[in-house]
MOPAC internal coordinates of N, CA, C and O (Angstrom, degrees):
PM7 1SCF
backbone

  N    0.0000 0     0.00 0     0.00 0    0    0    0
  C    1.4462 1     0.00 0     0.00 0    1    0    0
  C    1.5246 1   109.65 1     0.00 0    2    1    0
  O    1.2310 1   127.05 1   -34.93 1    3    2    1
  N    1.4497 1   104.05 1   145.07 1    3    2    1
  C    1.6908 1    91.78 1   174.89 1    5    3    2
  C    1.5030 1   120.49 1   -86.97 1    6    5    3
  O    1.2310 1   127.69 1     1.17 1    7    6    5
  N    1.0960 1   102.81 1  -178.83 1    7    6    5
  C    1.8781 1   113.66 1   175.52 1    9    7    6
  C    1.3719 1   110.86 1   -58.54 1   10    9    7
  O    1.2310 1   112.64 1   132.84 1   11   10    9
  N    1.0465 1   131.51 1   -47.16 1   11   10    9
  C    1.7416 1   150.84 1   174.27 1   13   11   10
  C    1.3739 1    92.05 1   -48.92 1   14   13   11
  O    1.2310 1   120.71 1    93.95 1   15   14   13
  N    1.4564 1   116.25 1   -86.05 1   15   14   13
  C    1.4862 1   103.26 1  -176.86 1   17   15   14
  C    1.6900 1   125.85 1   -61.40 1   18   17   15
  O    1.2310 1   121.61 1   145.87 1   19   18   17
  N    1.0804 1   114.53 1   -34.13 1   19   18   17
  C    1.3111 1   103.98 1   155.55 1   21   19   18
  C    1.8558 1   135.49 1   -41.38 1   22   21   19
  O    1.2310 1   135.97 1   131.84 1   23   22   21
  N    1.1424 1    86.69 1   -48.16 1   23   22   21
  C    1.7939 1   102.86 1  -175.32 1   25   23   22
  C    1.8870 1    87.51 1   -68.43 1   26   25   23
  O    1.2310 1   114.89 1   116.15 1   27   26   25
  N    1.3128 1   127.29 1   -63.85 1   27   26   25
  C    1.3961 1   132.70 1  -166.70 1   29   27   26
  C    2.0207 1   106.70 1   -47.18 1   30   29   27
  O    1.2310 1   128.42 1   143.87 1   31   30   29
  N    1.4230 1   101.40 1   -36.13 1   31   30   29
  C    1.5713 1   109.02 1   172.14 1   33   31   30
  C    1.3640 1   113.06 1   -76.13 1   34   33   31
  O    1.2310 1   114.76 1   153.10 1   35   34   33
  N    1.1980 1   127.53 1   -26.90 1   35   34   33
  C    1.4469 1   106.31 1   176.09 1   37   35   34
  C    1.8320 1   119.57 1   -94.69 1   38   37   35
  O    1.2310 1   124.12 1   169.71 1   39   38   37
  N    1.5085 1   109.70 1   -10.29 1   39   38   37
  C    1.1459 1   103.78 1  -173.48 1   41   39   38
  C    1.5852 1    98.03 1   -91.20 1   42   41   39
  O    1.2310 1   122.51 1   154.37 1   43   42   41
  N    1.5614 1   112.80 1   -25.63 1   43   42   41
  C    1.6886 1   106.59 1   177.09 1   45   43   42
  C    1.9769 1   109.67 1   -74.58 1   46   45   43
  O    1.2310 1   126.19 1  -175.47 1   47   46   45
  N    1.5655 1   105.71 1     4.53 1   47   46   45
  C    1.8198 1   109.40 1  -170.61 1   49   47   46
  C    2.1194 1    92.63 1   -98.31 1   50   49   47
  O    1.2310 1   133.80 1   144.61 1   51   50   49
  N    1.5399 1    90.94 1   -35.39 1   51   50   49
  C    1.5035 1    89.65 1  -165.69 1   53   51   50
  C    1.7184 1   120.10 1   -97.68 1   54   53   51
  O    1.2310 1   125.74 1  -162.76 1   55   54   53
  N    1.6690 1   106.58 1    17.24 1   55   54   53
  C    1.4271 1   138.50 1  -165.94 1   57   55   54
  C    1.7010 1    90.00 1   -88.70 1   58   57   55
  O    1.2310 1   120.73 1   143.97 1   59   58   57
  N    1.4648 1   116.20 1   -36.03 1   59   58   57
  C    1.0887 1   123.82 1  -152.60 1   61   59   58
  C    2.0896 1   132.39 1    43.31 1   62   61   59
  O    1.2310 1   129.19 1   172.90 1   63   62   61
  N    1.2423 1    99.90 1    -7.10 1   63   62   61
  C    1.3036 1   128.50 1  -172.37 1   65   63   62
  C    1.6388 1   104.76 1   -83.80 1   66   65   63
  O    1.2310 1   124.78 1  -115.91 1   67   66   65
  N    1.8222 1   108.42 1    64.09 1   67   66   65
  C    1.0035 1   108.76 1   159.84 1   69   67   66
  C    1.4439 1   113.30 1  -135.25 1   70   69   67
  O    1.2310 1   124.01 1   -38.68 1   71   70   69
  N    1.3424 1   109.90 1   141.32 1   71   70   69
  C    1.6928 1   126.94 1   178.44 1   73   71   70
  C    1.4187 1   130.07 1  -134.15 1   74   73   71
  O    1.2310 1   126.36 1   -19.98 1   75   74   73
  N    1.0587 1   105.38 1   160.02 1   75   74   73
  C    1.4361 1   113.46 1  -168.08 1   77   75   74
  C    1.7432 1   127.14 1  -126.40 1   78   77   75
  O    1.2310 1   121.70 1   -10.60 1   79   78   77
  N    1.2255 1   114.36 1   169.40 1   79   78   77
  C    1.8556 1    88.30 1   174.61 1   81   79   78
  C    1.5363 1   111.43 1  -140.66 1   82   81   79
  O    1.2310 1   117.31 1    -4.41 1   83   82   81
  N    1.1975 1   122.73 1   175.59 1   83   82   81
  C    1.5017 1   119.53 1   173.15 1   85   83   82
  C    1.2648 1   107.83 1  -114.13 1   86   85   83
  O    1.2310 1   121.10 1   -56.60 1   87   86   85
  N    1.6677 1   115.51 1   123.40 1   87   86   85
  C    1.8055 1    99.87 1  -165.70 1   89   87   86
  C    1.3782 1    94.95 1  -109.90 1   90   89   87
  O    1.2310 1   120.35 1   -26.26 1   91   90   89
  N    1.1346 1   116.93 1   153.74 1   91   90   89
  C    1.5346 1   101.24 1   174.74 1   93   91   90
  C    1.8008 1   106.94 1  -119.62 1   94   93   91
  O    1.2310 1   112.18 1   -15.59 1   95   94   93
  N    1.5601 1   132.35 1   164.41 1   95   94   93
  C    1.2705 1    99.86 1  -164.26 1   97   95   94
  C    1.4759 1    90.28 1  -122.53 1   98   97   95
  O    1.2310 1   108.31 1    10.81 1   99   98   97
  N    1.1112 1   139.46 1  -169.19 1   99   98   97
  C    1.2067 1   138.31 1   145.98 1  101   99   98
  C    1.9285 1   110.83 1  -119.65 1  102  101   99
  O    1.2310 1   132.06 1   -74.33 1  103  102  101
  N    1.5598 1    94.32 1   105.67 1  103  102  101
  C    1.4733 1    96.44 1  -160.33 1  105  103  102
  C    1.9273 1   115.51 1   -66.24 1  106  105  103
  O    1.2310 1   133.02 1   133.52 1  107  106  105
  N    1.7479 1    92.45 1   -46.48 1  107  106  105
  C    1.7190 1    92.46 1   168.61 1  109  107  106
  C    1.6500 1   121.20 1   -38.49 1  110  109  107
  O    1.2310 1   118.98 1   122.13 1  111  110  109
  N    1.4821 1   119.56 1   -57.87 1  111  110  109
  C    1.3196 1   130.01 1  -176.74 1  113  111  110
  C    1.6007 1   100.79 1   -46.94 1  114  113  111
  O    1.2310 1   118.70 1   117.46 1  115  114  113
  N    1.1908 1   120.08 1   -62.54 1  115  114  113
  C    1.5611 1   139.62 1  -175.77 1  117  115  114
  C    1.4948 1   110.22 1   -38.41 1  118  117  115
  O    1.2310 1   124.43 1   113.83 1  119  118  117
  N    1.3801 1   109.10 1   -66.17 1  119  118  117
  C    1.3109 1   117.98 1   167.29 1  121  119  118
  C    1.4564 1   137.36 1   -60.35 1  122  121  119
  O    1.2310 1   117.32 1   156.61 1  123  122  121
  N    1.4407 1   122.70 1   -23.39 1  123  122  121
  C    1.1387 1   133.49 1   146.80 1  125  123  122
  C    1.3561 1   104.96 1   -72.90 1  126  125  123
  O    1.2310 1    95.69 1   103.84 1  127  126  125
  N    1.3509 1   160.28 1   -76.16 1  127  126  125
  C    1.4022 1   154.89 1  -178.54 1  129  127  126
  C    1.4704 1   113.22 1   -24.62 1  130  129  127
  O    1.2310 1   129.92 1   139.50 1  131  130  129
  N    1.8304 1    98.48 1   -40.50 1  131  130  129
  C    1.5667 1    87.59 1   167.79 1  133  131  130
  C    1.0693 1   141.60 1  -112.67 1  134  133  131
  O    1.2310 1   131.37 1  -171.78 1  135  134  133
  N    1.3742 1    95.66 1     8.22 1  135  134  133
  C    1.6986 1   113.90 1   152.12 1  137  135  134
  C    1.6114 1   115.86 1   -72.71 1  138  137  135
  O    1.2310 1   130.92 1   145.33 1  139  138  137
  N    1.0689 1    96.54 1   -34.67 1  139  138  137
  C    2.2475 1    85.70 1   174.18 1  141  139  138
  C    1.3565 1    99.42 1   -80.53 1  142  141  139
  O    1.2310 1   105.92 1   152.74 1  143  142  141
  N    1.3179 1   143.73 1   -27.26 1  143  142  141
  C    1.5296 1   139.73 1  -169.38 1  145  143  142
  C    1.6644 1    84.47 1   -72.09 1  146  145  143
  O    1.2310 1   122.66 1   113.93 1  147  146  145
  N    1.2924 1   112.50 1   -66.07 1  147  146  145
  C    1.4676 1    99.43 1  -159.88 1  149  147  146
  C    1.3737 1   112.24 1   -44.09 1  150  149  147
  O    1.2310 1   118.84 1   115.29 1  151  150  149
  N    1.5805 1   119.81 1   -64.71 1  151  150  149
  C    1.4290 1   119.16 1  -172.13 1  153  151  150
  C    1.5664 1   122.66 1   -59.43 1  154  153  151
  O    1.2310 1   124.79 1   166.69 1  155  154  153
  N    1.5694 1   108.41 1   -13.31 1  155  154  153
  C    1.5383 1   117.64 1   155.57 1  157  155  154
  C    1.2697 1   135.72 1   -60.27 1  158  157  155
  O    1.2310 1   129.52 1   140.04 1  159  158  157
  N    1.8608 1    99.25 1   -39.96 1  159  158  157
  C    1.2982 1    98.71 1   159.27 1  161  159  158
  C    1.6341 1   136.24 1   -93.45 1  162  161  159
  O    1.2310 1   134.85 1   171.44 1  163  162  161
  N    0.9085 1    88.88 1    -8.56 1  163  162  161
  C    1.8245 1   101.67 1   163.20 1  165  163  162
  C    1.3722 1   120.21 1   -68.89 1  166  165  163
  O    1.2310 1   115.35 1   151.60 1  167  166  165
  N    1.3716 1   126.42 1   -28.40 1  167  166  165
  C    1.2977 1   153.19 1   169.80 1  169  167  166
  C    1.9566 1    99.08 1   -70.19 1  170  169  167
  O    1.2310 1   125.98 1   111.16 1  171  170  169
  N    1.1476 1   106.12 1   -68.84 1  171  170  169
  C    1.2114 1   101.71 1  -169.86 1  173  171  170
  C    1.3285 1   127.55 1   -61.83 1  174  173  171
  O    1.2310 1   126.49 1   167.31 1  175  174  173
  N    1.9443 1   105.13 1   -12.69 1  175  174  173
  C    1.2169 1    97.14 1  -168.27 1  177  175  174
  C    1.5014 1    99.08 1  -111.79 1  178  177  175
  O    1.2310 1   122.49 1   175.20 1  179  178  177
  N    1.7730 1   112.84 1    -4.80 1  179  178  177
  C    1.4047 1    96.29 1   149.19 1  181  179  178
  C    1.1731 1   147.98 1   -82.88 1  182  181  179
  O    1.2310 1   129.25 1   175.48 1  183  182  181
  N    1.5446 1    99.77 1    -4.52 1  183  182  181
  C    1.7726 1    96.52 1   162.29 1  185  183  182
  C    1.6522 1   119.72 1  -101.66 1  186  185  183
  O    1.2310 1   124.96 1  -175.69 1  187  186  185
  N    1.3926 1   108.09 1     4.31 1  187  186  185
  C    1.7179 1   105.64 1  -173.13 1  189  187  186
  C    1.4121 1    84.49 1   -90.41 1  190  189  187
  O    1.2310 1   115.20 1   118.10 1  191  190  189
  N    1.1837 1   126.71 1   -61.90 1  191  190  189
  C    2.2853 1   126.49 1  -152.97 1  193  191  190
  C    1.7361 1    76.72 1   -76.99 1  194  193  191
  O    1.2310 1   126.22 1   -41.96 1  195  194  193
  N    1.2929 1   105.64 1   138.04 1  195  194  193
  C    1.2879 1   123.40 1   126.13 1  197  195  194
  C    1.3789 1   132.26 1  -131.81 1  198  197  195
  O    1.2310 1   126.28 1   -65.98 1  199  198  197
  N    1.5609 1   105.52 1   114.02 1  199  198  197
  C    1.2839 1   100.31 1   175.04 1  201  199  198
  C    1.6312 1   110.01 1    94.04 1  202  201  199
  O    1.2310 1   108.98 1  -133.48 1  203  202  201
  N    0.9175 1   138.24 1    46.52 1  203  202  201
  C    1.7841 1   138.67 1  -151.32 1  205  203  202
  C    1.2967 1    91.00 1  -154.88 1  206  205  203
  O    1.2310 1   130.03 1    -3.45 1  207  206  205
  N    1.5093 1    98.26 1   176.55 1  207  206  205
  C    1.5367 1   107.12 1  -162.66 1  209  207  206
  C    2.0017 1    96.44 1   -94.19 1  210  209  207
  O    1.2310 1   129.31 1    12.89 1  211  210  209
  N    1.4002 1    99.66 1  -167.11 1  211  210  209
  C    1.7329 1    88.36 1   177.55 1  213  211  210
  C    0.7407 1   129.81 1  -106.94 1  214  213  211
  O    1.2310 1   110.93 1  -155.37 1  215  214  213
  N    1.3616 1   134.66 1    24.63 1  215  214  213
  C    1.7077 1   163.91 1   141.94 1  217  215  214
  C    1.4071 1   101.84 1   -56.27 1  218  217  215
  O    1.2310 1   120.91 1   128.87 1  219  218  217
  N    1.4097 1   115.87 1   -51.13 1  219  218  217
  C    1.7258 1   127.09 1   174.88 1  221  219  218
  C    1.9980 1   102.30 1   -40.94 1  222  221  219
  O    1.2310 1   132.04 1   105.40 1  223  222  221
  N    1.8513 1    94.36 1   -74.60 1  223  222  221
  C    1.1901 1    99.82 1  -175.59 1  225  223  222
  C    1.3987 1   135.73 1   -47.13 1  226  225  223
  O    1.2310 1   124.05 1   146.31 1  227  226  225
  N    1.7005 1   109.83 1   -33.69 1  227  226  225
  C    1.2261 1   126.92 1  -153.09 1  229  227  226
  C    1.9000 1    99.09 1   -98.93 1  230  229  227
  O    1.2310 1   128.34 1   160.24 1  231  230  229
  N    1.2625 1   101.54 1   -19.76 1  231  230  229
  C    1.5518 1    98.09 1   169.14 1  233  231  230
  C    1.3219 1   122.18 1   -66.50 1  234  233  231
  O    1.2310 1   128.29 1   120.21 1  235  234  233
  N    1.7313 1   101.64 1   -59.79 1  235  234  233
  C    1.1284 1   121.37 1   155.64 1  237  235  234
  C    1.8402 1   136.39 1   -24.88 1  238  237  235
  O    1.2310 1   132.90 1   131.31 1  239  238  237
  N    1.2485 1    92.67 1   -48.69 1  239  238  237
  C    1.2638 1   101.01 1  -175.23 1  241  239  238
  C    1.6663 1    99.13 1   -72.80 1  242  241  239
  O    1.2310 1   117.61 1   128.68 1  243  242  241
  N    1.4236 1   122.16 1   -51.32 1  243  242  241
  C    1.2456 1   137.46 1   168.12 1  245  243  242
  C    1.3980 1   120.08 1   -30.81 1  246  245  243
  O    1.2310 1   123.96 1   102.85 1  247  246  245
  N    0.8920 1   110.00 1   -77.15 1  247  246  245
  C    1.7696 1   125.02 1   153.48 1  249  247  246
  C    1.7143 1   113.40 1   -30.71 1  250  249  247
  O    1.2310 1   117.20 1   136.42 1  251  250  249
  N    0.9624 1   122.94 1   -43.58 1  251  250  249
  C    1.2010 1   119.83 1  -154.26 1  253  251  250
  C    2.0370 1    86.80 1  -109.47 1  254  253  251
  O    1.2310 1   109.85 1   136.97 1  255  254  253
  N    1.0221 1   136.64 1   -43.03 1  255  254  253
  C    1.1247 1   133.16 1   170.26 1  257  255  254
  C    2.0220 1   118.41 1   -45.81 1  258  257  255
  O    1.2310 1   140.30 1   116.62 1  259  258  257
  N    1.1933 1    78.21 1   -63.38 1  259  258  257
  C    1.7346 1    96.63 1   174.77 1  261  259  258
  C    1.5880 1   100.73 1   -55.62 1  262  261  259
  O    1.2310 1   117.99 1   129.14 1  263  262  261
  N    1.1181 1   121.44 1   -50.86 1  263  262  261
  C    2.1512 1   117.57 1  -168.30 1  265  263  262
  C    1.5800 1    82.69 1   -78.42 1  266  265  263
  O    1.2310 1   107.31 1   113.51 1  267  266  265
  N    1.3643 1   141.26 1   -66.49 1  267  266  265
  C    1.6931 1   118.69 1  -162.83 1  269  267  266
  C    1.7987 1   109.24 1   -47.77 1  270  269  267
  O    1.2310 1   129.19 1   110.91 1  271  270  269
  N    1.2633 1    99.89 1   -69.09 1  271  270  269
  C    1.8705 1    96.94 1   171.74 1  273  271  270
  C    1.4166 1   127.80 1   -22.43 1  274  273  271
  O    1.2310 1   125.86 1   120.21 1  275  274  273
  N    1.7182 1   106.35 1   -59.79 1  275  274  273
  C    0.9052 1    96.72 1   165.94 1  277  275  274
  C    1.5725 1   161.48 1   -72.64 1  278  277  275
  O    1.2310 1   134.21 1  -179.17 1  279  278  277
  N    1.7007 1    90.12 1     0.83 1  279  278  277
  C    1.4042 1   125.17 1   179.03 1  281  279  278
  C    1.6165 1   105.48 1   -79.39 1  282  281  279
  O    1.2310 1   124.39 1   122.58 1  283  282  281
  N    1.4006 1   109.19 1   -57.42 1  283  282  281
  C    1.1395 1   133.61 1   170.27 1  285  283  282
  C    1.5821 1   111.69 1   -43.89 1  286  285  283
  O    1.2310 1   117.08 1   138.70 1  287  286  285
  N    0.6165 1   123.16 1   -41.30 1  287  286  285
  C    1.6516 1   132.76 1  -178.92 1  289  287  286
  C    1.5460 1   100.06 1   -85.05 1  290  289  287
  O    1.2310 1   113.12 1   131.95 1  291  290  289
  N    1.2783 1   130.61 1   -48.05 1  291  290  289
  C    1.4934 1   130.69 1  -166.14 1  293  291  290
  C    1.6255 1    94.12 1   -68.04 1  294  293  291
  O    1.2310 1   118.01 1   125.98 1  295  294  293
  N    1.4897 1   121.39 1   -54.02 1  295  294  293
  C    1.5582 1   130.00 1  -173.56 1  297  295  294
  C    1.1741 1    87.93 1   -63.75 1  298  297  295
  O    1.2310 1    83.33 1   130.92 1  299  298  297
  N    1.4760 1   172.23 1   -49.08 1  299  298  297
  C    1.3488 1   144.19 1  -111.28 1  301  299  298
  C    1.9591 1    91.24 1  -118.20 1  302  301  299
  O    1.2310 1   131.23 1   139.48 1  303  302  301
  N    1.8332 1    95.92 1   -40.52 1  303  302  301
  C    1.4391 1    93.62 1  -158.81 1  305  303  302
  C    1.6976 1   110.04 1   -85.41 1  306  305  303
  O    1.2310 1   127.94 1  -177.53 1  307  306  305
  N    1.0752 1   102.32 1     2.47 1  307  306  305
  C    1.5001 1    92.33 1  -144.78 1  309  307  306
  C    2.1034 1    93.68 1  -144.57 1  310  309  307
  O    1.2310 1   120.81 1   141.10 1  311  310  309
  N    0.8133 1   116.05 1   -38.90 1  311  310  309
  C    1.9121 1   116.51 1   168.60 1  313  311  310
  C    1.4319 1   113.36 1   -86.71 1  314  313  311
  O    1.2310 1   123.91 1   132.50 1  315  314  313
  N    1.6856 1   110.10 1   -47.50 1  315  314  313
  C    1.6154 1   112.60 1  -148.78 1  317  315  314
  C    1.7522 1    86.50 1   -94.93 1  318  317  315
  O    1.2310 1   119.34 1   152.77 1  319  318  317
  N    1.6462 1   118.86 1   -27.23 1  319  318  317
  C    1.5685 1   114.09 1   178.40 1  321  319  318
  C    1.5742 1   114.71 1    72.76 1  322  321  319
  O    1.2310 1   128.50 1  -145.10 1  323  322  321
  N    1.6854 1   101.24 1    34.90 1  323  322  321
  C    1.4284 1   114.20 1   169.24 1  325  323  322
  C    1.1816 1   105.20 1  -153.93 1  326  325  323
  O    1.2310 1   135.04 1   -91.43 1  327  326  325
  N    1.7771 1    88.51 1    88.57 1  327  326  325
  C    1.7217 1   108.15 1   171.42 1  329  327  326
  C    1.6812 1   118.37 1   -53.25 1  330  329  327
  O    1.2310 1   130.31 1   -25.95 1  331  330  329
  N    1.3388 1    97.72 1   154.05 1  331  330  329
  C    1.7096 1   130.20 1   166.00 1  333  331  330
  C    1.8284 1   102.89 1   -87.41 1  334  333  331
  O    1.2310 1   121.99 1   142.83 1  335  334  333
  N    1.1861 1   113.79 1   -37.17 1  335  334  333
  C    1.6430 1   122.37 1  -139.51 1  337  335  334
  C    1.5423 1    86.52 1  -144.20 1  338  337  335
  O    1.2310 1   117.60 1   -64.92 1  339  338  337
  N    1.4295 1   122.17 1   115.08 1  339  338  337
  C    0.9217 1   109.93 1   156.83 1  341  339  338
  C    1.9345 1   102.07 1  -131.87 1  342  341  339
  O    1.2310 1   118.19 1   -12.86 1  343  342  341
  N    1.2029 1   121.06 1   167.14 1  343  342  341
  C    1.4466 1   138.02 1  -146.03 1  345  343  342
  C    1.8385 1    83.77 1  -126.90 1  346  345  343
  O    1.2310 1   131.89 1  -111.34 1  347  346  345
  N    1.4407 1    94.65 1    68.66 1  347  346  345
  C    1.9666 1   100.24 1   164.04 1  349  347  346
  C    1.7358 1   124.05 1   -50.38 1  350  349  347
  O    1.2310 1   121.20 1   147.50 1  351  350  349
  N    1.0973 1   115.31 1   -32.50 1  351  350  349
  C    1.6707 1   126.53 1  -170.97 1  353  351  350
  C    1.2654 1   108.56 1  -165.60 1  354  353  351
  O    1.2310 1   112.49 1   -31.02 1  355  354  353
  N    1.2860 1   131.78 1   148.98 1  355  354  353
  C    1.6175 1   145.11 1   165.40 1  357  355  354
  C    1.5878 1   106.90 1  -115.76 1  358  357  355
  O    1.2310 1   120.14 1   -47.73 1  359  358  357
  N    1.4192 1   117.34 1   132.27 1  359  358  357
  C    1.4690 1    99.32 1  -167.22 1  361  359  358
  C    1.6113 1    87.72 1  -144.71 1  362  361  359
  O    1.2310 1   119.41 1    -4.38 1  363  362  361
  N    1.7507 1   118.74 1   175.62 1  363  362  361
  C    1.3576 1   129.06 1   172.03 1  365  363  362
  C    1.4858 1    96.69 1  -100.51 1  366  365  363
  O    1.2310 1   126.59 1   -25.30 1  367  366  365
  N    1.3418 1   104.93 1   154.70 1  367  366  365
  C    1.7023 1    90.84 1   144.33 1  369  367  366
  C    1.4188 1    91.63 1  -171.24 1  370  369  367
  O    1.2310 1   124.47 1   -25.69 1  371  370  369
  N    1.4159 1   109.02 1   154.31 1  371  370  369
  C    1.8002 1   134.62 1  -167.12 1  373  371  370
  C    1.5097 1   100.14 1   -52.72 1  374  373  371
  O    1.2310 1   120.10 1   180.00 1  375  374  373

């Protein structure tokens, strides 16, 4: 290891300023959220590629999976006020 990271490990050990959290999930919600993302993006990426190789599709689908979820998650946690993710405790510890 170098000196840099060395020096960076002891001042983040002697900061003492580390914490942690307990998340809790709600798995049903989750699993439906990513069951409509998926079939959203399967949808989307069969009408955007036509005809392309499967790097085309599979980006696509990628892209478009990851932005519905994350939409899905922003509307659930934060407008509709029926979290996926909720933040049970914030705690220190040595």
């Amino acid at each position: 290891m170098s000196t840099l990271a060395n020096m960076l490990l002891a001042a983040e050990a002697e900061s003492g300023w580390h914490y942690a959290a307990w998340v809790a999930i709600d798995v049903r919600l989750f699993v439906f959220l990513s069951l409509i993302s998926l079939l959203t993006a399967a949808g989307i990426a069969a009408l955007v590629v036509k005809r392309k190789t499967f790097w085309d599709y599979a980006s696509v689908f990628i892209v478009s999976f990851t932005g519905t979820l994350l939409l899905c998650l922003l509307i659930f946690n934060e407008v509709a006020q029926y979290p996926v993710f909720v933040v049970e405790t914030v705690f220190a510890f040595p």
